[in-house]
Backbone as ProteinMPNN parsed JSONL, in Angstrom:
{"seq_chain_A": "XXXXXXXXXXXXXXXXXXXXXXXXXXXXXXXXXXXXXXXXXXXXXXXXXXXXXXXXXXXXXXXXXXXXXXXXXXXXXXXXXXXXXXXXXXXXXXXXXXXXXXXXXXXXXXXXXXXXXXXXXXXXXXXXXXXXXXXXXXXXXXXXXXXXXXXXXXXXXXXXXXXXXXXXXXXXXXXX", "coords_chain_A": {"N_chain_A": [[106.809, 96.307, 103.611], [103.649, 96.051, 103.585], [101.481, 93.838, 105.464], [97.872, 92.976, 105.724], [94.633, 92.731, 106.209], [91.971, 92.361, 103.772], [89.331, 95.336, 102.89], [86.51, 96.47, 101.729], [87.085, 98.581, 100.263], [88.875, 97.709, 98.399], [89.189, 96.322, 96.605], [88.472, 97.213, 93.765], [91.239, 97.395, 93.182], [92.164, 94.827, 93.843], [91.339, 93.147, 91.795], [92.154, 94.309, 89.625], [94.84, 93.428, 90.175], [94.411, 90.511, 89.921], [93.663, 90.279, 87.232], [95.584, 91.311, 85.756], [97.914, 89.982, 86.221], [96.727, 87.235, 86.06], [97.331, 87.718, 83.146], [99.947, 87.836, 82.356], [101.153, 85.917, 83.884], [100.252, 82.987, 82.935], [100.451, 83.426, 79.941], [100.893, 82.059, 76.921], [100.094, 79.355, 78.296], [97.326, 79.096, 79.17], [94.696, 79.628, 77.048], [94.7, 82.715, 74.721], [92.985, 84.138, 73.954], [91.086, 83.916, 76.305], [92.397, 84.879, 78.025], [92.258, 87.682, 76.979], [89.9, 88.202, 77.497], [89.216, 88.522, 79.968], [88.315, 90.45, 82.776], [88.309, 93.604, 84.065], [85.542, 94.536, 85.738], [84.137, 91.964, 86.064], [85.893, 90.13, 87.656], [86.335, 92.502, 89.902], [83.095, 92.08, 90.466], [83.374, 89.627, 91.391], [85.343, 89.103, 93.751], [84.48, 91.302, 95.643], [81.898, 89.372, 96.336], [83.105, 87.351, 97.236], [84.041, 88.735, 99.217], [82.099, 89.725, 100.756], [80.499, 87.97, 101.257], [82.261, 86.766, 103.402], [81.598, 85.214, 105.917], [80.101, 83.469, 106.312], [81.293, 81.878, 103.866], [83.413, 80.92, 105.508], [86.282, 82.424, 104.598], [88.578, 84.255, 103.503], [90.537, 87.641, 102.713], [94.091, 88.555, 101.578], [95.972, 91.64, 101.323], [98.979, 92.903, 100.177], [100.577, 95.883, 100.593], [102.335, 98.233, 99.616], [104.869, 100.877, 100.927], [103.749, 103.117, 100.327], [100.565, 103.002, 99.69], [99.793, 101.787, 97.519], [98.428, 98.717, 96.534], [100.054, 95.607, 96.065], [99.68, 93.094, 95.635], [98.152, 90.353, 96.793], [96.633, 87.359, 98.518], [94.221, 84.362, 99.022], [92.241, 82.664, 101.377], [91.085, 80.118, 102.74], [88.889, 77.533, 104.538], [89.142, 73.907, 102.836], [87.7, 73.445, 100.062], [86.489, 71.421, 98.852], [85.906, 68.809, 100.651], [88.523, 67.334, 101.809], [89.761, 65.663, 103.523], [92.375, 65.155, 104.557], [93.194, 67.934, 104.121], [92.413, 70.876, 105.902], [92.675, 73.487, 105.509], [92.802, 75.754, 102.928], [94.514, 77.641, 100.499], [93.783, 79.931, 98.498], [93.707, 81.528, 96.282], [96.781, 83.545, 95.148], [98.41, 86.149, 94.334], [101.067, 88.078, 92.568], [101.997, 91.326, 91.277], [103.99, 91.829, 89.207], [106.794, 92.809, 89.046], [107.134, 92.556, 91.555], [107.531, 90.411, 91.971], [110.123, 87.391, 94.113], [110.443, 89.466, 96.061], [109.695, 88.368, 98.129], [107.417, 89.124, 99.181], [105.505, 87.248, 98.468], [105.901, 85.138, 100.408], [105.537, 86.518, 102.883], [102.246, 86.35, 102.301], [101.454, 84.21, 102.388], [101.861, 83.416, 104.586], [100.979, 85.25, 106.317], [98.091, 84.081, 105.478], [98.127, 80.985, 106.425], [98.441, 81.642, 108.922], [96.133, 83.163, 109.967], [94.014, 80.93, 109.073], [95.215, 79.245, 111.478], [94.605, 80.566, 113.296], [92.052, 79.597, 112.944], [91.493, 77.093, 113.742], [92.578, 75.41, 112.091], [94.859, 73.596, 110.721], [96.62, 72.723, 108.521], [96.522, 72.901, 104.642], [96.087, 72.918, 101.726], [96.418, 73.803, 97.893], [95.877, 74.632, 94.734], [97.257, 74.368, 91.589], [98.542, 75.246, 88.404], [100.185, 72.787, 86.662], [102.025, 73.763, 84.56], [103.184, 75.935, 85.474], [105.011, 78.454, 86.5], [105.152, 79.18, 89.203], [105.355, 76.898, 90.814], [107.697, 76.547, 91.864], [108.001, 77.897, 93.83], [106.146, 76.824, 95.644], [106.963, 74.68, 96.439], [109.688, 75.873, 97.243], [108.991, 76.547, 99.876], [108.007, 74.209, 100.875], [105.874, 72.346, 100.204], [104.215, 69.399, 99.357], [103.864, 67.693, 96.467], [100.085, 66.526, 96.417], [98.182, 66.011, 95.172], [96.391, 65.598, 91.979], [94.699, 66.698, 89.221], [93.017, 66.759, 86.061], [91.69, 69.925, 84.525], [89.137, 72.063, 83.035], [89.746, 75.293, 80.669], [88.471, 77.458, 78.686], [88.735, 76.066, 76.807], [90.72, 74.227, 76.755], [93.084, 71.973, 77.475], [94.013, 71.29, 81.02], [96.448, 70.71, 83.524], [96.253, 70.282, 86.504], [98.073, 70.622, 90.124], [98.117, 69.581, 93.198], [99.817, 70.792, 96.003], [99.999, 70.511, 99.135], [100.289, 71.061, 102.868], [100.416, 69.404, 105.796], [101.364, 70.226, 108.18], [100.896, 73.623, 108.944], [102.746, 75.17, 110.767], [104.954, 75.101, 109.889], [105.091, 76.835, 108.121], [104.119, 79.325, 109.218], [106.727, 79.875, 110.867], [108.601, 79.678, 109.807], [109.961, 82.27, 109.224]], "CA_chain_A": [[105.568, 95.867, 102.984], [102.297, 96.18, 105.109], [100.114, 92.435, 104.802], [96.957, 93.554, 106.115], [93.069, 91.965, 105.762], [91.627, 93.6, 102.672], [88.606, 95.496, 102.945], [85.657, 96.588, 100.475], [87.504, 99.167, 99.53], [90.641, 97.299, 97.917], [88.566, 95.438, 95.505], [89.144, 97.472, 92.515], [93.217, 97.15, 92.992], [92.763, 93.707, 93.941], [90.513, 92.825, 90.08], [93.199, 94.978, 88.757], [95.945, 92.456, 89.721], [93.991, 89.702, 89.734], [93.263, 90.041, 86.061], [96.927, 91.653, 84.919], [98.871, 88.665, 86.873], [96.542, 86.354, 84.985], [97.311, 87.533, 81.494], [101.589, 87.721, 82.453], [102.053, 84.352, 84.425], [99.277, 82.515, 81.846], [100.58, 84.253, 78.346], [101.301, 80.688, 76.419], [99.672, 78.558, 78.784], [95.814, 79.445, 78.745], [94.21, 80.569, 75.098], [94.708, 83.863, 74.253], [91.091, 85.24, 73.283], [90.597, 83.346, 77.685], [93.342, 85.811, 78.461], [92.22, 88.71, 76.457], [88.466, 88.854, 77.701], [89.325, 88.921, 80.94], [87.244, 91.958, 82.951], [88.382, 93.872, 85.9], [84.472, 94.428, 86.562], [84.034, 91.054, 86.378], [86.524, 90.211, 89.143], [85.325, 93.124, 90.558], [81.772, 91.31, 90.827], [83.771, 88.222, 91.721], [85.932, 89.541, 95.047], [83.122, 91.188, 96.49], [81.229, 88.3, 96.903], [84.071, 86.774, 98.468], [84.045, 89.541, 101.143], [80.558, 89.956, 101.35], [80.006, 86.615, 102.154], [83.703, 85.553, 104.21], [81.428, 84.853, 107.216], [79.257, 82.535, 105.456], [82.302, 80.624, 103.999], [84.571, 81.446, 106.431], [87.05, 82.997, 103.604], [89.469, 85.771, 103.799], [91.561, 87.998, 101.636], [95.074, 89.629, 102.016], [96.409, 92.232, 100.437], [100.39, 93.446, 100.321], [100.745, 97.274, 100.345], [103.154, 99.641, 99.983], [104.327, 102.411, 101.958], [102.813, 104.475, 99.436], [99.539, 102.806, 99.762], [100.332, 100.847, 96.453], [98.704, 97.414, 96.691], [100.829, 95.219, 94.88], [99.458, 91.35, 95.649], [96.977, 89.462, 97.39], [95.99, 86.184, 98.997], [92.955, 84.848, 99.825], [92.337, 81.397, 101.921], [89.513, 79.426, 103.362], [88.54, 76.316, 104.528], [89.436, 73.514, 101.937], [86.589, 73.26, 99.228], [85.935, 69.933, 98.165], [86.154, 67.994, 101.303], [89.369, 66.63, 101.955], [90.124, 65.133, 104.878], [93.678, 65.725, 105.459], [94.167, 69.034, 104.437], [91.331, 71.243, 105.925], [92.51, 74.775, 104.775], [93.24, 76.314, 101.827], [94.79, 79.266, 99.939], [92.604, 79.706, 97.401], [94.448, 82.233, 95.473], [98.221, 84.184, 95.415], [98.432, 87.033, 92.912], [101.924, 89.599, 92.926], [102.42, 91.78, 90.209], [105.542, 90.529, 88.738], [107.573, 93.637, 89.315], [107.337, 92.707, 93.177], [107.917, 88.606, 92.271], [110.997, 87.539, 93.521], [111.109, 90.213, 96.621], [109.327, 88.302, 99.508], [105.416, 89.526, 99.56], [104.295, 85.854, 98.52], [106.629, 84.3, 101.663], [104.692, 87.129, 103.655], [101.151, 86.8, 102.276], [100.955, 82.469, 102.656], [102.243, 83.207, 106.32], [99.202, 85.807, 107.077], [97.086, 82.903, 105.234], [98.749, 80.293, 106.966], [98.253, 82.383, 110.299], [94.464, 83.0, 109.483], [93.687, 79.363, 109.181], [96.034, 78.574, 112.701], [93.164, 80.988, 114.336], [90.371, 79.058, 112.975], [92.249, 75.967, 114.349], [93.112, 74.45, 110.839], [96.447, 73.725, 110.907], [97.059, 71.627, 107.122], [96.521, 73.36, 103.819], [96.743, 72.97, 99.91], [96.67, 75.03, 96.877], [95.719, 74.529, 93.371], [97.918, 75.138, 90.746], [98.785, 74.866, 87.078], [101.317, 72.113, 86.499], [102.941, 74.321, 83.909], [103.004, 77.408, 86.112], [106.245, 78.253, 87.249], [105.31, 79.246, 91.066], [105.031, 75.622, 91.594], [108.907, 76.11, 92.413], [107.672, 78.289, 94.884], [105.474, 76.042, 96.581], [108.204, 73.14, 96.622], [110.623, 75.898, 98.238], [107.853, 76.421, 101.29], [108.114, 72.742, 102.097], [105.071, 72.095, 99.983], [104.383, 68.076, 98.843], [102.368, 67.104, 95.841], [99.3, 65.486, 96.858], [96.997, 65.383, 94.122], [96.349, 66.272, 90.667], [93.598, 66.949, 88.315], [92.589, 67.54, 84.95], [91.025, 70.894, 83.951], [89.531, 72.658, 81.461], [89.702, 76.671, 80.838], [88.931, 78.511, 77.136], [88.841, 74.838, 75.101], [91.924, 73.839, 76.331], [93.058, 71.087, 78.711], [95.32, 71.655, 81.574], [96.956, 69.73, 84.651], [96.525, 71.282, 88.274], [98.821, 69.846, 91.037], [97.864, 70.194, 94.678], [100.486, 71.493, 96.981], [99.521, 70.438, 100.609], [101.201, 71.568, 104.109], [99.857, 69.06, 106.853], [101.572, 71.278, 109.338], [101.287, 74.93, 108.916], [102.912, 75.92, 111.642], [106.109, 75.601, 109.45], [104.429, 78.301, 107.136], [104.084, 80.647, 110.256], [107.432, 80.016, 112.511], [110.0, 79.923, 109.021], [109.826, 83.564, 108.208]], "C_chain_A": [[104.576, 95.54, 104.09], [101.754, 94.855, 104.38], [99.255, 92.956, 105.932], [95.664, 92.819, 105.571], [93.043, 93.159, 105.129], [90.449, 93.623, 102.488], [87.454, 95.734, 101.337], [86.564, 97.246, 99.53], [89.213, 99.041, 98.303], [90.016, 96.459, 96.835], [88.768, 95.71, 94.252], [90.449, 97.133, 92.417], [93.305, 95.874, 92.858], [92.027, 92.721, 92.705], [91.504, 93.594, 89.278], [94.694, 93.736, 88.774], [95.836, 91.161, 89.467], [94.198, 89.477, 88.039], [94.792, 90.405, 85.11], [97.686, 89.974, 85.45], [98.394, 87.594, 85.565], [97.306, 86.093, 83.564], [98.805, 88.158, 81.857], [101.45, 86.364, 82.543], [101.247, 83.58, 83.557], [99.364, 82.423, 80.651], [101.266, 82.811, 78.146], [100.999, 79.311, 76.925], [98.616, 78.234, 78.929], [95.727, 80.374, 77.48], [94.327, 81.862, 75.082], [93.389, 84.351, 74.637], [90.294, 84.568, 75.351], [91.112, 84.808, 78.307], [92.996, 87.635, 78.339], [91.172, 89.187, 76.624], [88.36, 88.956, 79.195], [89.061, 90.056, 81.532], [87.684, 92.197, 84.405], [87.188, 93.923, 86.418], [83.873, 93.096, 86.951], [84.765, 90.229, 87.807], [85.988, 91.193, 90.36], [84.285, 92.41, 91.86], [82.136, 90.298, 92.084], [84.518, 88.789, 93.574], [85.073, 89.956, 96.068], [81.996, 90.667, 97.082], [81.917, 87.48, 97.621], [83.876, 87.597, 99.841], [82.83, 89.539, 101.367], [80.031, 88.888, 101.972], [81.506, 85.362, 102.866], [82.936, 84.975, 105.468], [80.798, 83.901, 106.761], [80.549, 81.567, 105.121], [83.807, 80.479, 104.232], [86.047, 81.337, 105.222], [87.74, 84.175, 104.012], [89.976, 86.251, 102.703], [92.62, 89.166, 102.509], [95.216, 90.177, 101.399], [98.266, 92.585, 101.109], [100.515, 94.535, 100.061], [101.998, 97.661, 100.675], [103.28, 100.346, 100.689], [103.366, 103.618, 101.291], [101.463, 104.18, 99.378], [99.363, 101.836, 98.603], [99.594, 99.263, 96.82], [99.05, 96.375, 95.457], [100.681, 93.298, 94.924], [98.6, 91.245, 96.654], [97.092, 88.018, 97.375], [94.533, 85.954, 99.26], [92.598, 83.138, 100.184], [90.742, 80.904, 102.346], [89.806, 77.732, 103.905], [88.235, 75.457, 103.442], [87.891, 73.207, 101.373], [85.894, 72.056, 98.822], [86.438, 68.694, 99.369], [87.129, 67.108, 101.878], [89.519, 66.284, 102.985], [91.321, 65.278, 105.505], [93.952, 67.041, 105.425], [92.645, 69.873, 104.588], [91.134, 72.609, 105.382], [92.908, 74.963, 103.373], [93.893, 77.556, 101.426], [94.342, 79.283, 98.195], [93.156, 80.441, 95.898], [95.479, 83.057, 96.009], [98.255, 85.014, 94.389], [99.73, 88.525, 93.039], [102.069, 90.282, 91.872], [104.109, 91.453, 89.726], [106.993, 91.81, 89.528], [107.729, 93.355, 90.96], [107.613, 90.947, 93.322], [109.228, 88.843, 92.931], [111.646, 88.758, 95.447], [110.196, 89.605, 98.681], [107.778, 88.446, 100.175], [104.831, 88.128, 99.533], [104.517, 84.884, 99.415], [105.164, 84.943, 102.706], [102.844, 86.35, 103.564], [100.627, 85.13, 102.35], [101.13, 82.59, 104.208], [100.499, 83.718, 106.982], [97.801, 84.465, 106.691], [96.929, 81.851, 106.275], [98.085, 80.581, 108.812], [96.423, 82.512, 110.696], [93.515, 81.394, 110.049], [94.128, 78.712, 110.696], [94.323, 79.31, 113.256], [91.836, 80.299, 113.906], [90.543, 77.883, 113.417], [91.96, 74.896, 113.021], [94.69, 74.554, 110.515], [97.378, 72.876, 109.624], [96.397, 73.132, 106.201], [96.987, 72.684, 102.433], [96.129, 74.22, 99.267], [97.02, 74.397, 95.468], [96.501, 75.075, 92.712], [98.577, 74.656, 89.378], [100.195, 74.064, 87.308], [102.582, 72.854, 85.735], [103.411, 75.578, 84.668], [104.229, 77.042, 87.028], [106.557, 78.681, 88.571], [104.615, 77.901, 91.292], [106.644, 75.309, 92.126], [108.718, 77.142, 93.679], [107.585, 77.5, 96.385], [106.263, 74.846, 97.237], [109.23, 74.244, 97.635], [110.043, 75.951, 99.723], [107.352, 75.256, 101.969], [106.72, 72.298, 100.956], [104.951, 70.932, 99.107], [103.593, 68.314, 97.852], [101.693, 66.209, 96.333], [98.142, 65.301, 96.183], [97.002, 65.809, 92.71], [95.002, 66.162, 89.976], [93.494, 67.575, 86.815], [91.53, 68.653, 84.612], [90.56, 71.502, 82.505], [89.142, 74.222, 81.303], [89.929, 77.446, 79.36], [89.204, 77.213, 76.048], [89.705, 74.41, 75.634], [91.909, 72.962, 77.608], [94.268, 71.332, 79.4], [94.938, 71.022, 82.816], [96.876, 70.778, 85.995], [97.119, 70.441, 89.442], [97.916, 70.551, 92.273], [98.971, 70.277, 95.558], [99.951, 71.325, 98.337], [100.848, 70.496, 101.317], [99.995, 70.391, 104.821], [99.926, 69.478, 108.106], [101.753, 72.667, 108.785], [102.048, 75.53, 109.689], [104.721, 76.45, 111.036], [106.435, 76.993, 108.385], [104.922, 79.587, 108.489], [105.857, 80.778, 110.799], [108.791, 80.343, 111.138], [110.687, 81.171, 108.063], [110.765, 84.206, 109.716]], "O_chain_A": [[104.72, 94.938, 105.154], [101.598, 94.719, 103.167], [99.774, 93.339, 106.981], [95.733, 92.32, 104.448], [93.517, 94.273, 105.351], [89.909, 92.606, 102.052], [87.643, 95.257, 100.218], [86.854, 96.84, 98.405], [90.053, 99.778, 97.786], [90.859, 95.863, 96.163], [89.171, 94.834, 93.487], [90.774, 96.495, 91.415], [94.136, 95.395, 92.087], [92.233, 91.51, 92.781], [91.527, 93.325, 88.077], [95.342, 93.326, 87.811], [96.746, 90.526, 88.933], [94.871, 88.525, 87.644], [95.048, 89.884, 84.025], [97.801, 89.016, 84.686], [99.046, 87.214, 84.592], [97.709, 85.067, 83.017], [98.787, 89.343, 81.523], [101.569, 85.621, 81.569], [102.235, 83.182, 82.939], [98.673, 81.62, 80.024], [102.057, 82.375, 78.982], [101.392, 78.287, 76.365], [98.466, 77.012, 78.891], [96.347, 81.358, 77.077], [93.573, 82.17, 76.006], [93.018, 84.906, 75.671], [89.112, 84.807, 75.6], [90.417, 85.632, 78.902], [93.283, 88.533, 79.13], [90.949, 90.327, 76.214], [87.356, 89.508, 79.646], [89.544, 91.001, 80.908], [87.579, 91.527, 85.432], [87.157, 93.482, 87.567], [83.197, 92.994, 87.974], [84.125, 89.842, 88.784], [85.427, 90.855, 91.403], [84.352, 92.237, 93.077], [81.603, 90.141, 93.182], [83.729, 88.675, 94.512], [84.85, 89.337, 97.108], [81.288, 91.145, 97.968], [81.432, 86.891, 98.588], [83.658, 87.265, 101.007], [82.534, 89.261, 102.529], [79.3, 88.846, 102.961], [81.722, 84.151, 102.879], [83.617, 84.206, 106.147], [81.555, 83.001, 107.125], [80.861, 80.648, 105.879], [84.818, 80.148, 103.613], [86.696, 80.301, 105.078], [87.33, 84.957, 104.87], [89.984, 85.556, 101.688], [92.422, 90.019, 103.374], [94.749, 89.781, 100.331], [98.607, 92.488, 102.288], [100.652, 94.563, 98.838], [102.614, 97.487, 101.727], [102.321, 100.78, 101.326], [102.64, 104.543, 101.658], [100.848, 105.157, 98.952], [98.6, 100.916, 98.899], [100.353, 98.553, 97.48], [98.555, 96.311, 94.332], [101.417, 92.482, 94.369], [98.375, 92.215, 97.377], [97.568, 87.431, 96.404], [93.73, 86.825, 99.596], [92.695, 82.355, 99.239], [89.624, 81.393, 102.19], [90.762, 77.002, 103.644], [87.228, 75.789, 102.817], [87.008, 72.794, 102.125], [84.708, 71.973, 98.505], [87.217, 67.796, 99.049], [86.703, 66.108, 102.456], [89.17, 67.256, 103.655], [91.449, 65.484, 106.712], [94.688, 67.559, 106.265], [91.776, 69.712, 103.731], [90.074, 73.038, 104.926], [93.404, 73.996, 102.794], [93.739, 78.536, 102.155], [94.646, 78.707, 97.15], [93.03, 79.994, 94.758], [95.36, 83.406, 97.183], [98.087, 84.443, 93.312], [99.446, 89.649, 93.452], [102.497, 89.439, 91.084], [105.054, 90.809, 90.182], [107.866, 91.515, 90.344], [108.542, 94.06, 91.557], [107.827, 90.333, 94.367], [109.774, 89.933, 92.757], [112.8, 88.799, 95.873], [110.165, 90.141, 99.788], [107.245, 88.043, 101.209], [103.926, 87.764, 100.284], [103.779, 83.902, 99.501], [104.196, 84.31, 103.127], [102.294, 85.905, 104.571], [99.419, 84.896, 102.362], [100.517, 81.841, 104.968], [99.548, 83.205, 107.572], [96.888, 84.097, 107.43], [95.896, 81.729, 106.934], [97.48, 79.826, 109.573], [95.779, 81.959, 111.587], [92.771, 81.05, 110.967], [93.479, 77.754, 111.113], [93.271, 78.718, 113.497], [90.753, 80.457, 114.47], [89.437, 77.365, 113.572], [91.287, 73.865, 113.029], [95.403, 75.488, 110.147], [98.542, 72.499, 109.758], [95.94, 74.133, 106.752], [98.034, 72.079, 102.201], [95.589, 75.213, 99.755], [98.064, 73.836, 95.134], [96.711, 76.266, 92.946], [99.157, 73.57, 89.401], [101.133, 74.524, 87.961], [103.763, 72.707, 86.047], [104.262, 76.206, 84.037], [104.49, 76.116, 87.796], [107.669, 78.665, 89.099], [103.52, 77.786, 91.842], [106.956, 74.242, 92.654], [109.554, 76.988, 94.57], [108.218, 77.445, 97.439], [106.109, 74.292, 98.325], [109.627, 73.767, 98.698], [110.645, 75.41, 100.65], [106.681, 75.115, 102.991], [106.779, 71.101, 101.237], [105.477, 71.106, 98.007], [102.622, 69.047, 98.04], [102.205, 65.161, 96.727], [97.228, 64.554, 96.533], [97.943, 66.554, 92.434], [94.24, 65.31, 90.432], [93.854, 68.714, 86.518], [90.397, 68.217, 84.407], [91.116, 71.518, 81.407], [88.085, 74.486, 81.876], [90.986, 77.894, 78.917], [89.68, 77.264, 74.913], [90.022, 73.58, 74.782], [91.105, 73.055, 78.535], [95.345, 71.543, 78.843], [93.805, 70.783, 83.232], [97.456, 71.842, 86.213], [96.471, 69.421, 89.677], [97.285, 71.608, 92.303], [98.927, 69.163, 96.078], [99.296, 72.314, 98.667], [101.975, 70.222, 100.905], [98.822, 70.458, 104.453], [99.084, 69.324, 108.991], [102.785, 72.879, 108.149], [102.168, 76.713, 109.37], [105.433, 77.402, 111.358], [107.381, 77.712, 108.063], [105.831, 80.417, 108.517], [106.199, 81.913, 111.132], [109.753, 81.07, 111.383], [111.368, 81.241, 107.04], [111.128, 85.382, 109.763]]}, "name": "protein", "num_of_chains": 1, "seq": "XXXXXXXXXXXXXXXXXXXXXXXXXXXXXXXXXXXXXXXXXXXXXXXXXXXXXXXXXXXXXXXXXXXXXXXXXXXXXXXXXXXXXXXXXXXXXXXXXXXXXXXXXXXXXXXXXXXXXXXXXXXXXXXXXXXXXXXXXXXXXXXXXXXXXXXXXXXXXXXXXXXXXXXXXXXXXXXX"}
């Protein structure tokens, strides 16, 4: 599996899994009719402004390819959003198609994150994520503490987001 920075041209694949992942790992947890209007051009829209403007807020995205050229997941990190003080990076989003859960790409694609962030000399991290959402056993096997929580709301409905912080990344990078 190639992890590789993902250019303009990966944007359709990466609104394609963006938006399928959603409506798998999500199905019973966010509303239906949230799930079901979901728009690859919309993502689309949405990714490309991420890349278009990563220098602006110093942002990245990975992708996980295939030998076949296949990309089958994505990351995408930054400098933490809402000010925190201990943890300065982020991974903003993790997305594998399920058929590839399970085989190692999302160990890979937090490391390149992880790695990313070491070169901008941020060396902490968290990561948003649905309380009900079952890659929060993920994040717990990658060493990852709870350190915050929040109430959300997405499609009418109310839902819990944990934060996942690393204060050292370097255990991200060196335990692969």
């Amino acid at each position: 599996m190639l992890i590789r920075e993902a250019t303009t041209g990966d944007v359709p694949t990466i609104a394609r899994v963006h938006v399928d992942t959603w409506r798998s790992t999500y199905q019973g947890i966010m509303p239906d009719e949230l799930l079901a209007n979901l728009s690859y051009e919309r993502r689309e829209q949405g990714w490309h402004h991420i890349l278009n403007n990563a220098s602006i807020d110093h942002s990245f995205i990975y992708v996980a390819e295939e030998q076949s050229g296949q990309i089958v997941g994505f990351a995408s990190g930054a400098m933490e959003r809402n000010g925190n003080s201990v943890y300065q990076g982020e991974l903003t989003a993790i997305y594998i198609l399920d058929r590839y859960q399970q085989r190692g790409v999302g160990r890979q694609l937090v490391r390149a994150v992880a790695q990313k962030l070491d070169q901008m000399n941020i060396r902490s991290m968290l990561v948003w994520v649905l309380a009900s959402n079952p890659a929060c056993r993920f994040y717990e096997t990658l060493g990852g503490q709870k350190v915050d929580e929040k109430e959300i709301e997405r499609g009418g409905t109310k839902l819990i987001e944990i934060a996942y912080g690393w204060t050292d990344t370097s255990t991200l990078i060196q335990d692969f």
